[in-house]
mmCIF file of the N, C-alpha and C atoms, coordinates in Angstrom:
data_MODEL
# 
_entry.id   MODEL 
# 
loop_
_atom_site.group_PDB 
_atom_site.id 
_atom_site.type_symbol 
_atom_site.label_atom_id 
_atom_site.label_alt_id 
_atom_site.label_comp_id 
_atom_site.label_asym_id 
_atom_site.label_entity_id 
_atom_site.label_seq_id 
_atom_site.pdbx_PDB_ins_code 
_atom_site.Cartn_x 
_atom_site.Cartn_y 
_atom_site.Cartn_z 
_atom_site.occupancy 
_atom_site.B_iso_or_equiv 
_atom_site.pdbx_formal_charge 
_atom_site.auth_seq_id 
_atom_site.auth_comp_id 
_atom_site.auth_asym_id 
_atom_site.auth_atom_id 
_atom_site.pdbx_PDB_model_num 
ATOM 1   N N  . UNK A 1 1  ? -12.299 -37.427 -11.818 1.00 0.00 ? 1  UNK A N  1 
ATOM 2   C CA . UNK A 1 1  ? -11.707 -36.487 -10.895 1.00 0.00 ? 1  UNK A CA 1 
ATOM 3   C C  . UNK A 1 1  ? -10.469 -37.061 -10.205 1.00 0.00 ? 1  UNK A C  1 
ATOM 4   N N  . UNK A 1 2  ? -10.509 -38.100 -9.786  1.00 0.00 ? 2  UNK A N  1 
ATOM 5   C CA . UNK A 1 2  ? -9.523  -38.577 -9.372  1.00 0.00 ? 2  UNK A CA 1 
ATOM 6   C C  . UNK A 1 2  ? -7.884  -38.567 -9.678  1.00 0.00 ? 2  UNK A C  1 
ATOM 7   N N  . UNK A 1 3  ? -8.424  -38.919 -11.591 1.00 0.00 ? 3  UNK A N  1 
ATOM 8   C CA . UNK A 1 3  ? -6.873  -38.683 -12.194 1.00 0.00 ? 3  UNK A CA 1 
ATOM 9   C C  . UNK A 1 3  ? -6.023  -37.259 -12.318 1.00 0.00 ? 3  UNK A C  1 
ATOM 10  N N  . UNK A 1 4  ? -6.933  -36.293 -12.073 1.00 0.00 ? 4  UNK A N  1 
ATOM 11  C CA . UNK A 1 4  ? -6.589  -34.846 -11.893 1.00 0.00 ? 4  UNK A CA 1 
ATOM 12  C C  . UNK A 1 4  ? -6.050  -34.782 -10.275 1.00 0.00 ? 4  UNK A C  1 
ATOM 13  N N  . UNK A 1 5  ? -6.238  -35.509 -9.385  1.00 0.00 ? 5  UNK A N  1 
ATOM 14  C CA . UNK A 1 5  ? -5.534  -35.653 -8.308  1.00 0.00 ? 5  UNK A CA 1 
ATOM 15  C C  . UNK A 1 5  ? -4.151  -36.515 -8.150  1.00 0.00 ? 5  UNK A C  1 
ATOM 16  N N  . UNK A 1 6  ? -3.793  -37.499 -9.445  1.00 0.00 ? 6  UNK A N  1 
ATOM 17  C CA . UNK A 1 6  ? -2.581  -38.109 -9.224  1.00 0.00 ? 6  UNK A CA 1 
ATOM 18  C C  . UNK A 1 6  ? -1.663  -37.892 -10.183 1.00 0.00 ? 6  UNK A C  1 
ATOM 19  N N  . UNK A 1 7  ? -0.789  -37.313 -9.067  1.00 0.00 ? 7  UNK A N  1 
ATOM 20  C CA . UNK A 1 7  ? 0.445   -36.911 -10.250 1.00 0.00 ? 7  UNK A CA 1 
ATOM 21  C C  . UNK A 1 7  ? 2.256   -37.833 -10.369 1.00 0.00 ? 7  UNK A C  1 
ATOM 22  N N  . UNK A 1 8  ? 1.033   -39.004 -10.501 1.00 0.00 ? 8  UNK A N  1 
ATOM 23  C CA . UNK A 1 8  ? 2.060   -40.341 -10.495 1.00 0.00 ? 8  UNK A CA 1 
ATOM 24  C C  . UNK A 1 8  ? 3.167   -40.342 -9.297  1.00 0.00 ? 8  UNK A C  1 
ATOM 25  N N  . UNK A 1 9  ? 4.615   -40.743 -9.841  1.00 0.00 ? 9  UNK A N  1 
ATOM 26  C CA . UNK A 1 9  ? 5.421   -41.268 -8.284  1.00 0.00 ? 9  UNK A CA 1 
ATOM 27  C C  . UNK A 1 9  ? 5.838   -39.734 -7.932  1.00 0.00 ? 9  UNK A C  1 
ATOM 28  N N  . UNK A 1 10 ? 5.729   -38.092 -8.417  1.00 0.00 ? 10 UNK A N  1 
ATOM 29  C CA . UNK A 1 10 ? 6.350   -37.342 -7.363  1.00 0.00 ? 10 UNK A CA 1 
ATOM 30  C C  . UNK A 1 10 ? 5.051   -36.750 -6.785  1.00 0.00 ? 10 UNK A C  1 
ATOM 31  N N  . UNK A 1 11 ? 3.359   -37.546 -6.381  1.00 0.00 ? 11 UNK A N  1 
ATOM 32  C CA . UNK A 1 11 ? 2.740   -37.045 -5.693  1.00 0.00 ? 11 UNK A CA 1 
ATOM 33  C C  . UNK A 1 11 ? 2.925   -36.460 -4.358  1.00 0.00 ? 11 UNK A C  1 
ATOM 34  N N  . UNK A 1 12 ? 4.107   -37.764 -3.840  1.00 0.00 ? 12 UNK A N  1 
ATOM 35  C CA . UNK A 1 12 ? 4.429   -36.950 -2.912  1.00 0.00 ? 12 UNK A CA 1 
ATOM 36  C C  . UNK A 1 12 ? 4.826   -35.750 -2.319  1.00 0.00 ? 12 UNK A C  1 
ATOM 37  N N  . UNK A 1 13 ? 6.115   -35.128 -3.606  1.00 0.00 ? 13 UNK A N  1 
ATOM 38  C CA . UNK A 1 13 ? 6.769   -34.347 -3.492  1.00 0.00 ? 13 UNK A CA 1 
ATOM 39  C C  . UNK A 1 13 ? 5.593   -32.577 -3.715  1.00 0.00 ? 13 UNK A C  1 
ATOM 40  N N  . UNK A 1 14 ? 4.429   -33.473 -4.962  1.00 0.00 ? 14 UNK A N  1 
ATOM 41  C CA . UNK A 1 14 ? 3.468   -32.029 -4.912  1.00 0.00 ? 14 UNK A CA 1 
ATOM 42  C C  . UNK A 1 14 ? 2.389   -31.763 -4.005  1.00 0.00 ? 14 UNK A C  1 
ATOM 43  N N  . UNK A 1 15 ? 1.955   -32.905 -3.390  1.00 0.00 ? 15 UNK A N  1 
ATOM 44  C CA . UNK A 1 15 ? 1.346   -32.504 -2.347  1.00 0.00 ? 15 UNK A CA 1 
ATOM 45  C C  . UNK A 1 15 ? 1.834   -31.552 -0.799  1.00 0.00 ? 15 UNK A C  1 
ATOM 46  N N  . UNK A 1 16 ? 3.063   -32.612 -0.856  1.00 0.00 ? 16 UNK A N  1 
ATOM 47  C CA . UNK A 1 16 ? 4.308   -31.261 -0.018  1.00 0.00 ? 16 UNK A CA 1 
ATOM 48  C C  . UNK A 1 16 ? 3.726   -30.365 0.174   1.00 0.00 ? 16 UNK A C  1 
ATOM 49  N N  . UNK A 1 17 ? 4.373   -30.052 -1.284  1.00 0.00 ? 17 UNK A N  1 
ATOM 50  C CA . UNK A 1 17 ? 4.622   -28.240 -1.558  1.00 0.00 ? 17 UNK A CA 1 
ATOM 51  C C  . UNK A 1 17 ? 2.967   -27.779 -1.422  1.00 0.00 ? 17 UNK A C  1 
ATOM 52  N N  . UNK A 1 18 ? 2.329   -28.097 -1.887  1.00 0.00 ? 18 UNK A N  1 
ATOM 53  C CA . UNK A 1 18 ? 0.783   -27.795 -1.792  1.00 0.00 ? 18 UNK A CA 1 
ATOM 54  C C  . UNK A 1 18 ? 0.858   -27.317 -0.546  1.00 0.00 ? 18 UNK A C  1 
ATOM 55  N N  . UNK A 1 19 ? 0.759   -28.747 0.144   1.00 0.00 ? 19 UNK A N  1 
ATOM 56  C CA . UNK A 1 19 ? 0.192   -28.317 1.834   1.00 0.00 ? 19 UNK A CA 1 
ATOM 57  C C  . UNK A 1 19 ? 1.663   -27.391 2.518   1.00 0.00 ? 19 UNK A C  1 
ATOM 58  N N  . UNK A 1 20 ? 2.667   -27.216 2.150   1.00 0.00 ? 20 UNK A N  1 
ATOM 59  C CA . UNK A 1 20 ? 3.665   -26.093 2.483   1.00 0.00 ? 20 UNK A CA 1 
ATOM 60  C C  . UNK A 1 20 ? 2.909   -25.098 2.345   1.00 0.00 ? 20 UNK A C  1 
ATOM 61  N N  . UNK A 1 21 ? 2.229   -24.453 0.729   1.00 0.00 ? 21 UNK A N  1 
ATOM 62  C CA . UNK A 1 21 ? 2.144   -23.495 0.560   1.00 0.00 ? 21 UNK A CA 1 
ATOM 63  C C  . UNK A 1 21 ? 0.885   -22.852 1.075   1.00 0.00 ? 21 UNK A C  1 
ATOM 64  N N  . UNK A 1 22 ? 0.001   -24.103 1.364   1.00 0.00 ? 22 UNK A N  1 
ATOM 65  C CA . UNK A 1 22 ? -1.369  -23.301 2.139   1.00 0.00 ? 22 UNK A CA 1 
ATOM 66  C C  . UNK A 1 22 ? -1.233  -22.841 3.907   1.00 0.00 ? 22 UNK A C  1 
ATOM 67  N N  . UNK A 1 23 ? -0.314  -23.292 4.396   1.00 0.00 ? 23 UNK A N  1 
ATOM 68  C CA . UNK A 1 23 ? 0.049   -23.388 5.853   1.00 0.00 ? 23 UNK A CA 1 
ATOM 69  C C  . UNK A 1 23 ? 0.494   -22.004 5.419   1.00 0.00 ? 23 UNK A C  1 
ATOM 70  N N  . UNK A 1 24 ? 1.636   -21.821 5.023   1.00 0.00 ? 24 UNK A N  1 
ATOM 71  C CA . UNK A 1 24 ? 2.635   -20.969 4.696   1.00 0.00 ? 24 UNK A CA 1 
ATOM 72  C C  . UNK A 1 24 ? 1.251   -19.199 5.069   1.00 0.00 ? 24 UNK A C  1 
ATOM 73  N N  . UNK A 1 25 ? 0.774   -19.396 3.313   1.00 0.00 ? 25 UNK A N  1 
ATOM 74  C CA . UNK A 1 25 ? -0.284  -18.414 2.901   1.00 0.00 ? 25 UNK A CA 1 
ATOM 75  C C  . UNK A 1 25 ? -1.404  -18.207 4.248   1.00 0.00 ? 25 UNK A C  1 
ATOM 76  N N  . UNK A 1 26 ? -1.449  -19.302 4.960   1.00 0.00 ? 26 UNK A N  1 
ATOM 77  C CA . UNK A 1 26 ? -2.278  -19.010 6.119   1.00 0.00 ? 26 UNK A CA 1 
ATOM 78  C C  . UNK A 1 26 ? -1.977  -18.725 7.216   1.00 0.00 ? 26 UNK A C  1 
ATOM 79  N N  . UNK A 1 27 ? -0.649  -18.861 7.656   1.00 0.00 ? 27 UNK A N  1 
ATOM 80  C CA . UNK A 1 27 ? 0.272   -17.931 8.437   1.00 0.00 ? 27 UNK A CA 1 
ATOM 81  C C  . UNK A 1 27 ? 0.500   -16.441 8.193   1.00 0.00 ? 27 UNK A C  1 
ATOM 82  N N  . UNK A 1 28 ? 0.963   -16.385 6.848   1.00 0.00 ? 28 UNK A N  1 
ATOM 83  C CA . UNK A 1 28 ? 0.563   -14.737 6.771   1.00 0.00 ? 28 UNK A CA 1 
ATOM 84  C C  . UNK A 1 28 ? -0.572  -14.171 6.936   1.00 0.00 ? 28 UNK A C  1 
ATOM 85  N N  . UNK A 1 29 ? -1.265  -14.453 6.262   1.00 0.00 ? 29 UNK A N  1 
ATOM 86  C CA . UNK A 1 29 ? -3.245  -13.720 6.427   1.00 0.00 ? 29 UNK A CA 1 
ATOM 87  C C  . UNK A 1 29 ? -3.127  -13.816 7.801   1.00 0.00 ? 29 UNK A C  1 
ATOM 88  N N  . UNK A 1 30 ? -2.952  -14.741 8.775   1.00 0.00 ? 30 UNK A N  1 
ATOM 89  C CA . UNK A 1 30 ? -3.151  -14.471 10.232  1.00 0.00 ? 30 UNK A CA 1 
ATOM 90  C C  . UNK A 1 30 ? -2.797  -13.484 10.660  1.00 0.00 ? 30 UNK A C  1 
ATOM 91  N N  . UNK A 1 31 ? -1.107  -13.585 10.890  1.00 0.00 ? 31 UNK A N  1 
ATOM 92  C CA . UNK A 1 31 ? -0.140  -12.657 11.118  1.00 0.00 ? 31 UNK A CA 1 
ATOM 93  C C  . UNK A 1 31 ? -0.853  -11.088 10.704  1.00 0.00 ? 31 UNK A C  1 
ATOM 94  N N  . UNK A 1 32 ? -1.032  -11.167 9.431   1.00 0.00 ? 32 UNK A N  1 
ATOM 95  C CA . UNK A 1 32 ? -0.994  -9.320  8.907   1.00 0.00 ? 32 UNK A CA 1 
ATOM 96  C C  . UNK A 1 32 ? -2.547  -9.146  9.758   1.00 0.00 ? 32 UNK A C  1 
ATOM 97  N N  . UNK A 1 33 ? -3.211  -10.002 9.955   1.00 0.00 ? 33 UNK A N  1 
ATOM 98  C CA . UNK A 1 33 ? -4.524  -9.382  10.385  1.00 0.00 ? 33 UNK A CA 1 
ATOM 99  C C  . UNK A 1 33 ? -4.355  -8.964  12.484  1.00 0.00 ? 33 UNK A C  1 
ATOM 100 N N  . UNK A 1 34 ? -3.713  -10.284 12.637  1.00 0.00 ? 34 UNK A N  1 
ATOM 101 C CA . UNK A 1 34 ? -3.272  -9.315  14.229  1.00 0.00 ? 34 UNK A CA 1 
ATOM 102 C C  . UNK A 1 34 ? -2.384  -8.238  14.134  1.00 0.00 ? 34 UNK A C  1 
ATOM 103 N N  . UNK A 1 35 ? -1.660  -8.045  12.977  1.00 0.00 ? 35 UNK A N  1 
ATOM 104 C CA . UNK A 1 35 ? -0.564  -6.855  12.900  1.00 0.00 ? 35 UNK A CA 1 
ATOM 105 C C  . UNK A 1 35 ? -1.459  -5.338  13.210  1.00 0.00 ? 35 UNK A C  1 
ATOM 106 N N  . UNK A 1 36 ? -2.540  -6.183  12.138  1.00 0.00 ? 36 UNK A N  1 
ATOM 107 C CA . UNK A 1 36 ? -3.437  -4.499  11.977  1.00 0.00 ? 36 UNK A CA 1 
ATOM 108 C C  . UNK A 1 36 ? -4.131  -4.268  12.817  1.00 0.00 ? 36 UNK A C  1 
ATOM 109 N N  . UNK A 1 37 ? -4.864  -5.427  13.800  1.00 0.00 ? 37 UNK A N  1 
ATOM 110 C CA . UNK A 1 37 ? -5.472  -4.990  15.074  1.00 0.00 ? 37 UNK A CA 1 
ATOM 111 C C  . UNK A 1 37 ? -4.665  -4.270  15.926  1.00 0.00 ? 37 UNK A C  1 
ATOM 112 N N  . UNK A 1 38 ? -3.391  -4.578  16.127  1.00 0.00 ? 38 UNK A N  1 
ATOM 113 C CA . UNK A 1 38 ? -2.634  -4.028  17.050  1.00 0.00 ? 38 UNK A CA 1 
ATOM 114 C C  . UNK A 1 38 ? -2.205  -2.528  16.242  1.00 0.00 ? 38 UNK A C  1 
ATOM 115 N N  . UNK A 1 39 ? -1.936  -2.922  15.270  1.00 0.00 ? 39 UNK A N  1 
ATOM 116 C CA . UNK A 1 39 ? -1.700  -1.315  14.742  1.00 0.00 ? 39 UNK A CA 1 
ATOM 117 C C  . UNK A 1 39 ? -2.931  0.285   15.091  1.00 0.00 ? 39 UNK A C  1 
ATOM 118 N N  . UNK A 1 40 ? -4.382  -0.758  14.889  1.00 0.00 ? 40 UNK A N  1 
ATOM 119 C CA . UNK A 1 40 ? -5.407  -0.065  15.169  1.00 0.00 ? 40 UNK A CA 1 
ATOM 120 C C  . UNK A 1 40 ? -5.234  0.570   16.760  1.00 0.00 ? 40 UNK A C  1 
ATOM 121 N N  . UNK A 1 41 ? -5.215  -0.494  17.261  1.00 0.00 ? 41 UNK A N  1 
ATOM 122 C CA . UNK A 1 41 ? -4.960  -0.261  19.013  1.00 0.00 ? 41 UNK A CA 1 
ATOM 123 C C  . UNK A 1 41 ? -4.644  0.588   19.631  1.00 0.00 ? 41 UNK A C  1 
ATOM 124 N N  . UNK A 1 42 ? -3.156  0.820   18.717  1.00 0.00 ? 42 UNK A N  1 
ATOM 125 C CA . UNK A 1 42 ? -1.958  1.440   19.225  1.00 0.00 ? 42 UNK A CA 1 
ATOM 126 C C  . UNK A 1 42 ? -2.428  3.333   18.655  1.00 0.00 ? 42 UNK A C  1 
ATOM 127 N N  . UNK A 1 43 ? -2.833  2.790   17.131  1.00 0.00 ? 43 UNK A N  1 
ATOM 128 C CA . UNK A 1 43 ? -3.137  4.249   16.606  1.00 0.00 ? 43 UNK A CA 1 
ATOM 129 C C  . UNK A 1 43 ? -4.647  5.285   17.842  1.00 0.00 ? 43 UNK A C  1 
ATOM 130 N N  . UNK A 1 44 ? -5.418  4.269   18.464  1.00 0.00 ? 44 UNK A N  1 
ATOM 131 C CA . UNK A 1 44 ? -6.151  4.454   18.954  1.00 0.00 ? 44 UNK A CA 1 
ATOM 132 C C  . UNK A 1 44 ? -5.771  5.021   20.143  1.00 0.00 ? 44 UNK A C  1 
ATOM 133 N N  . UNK A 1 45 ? -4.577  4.417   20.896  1.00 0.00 ? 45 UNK A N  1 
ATOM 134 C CA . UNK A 1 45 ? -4.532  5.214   22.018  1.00 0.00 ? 45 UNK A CA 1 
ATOM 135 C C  . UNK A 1 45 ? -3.297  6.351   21.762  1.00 0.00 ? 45 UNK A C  1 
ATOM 136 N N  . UNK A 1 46 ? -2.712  6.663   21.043  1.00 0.00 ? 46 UNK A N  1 
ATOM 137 C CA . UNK A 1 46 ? -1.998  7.805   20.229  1.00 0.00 ? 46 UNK A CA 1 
ATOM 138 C C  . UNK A 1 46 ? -2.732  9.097   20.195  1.00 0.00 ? 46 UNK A C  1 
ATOM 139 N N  . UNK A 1 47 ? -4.180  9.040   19.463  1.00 0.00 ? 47 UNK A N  1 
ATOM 140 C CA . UNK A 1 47 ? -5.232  9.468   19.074  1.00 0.00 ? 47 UNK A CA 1 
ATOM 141 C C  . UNK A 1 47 ? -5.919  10.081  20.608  1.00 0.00 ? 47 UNK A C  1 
ATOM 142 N N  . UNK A 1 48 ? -5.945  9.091   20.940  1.00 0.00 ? 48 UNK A N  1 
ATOM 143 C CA . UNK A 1 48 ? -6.856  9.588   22.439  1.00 0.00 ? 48 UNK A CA 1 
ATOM 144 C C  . UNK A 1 48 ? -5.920  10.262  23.526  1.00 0.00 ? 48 UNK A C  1 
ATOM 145 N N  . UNK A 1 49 ? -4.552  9.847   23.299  1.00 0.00 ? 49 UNK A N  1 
ATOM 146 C CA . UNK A 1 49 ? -3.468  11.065  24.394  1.00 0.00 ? 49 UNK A CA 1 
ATOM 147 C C  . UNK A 1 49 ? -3.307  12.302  23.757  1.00 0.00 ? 49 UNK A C  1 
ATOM 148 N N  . UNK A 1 50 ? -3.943  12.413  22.398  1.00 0.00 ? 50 UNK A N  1 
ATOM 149 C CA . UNK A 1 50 ? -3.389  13.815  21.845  1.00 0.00 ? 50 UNK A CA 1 
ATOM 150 C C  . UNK A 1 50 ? -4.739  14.836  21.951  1.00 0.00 ? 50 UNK A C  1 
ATOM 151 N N  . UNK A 1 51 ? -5.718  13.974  22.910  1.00 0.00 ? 51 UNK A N  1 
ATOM 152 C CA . UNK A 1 51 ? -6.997  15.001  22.766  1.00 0.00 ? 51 UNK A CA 1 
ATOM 153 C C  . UNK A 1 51 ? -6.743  16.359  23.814  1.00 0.00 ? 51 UNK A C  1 
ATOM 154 N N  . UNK A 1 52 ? -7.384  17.252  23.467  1.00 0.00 ? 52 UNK A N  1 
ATOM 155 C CA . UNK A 1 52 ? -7.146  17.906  24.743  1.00 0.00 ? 52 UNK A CA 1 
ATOM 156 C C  . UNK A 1 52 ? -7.761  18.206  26.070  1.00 0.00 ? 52 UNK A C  1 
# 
């Protein structure tokens, strides 16, 4: 298992990008999921001023 983890002298450069791209990917999923709470929120009180 190990040798499937080393990708000789530009490990550095792919682990980088690795850990770039999981930060990255886990910034969005955050982001879109408070987007939609607040979207809910907002649709919610929209919803409730239009009652009569």
């Amino acid at each position: 298992m190990p040798e499937l983890l080393d990708f000789g002298k530009n490990s550095i450069f792919i682990w980088t990008c690795y850990g770039t791209t999981i930060v990255v990917l886990g910034a969005m999923i955050t982001t879109s999921i408070r987007k939609k709470k607040l979207a809910r929120k907002a649709l919610a009180r929209v919803l409730e001023e239009q009652k009569p």
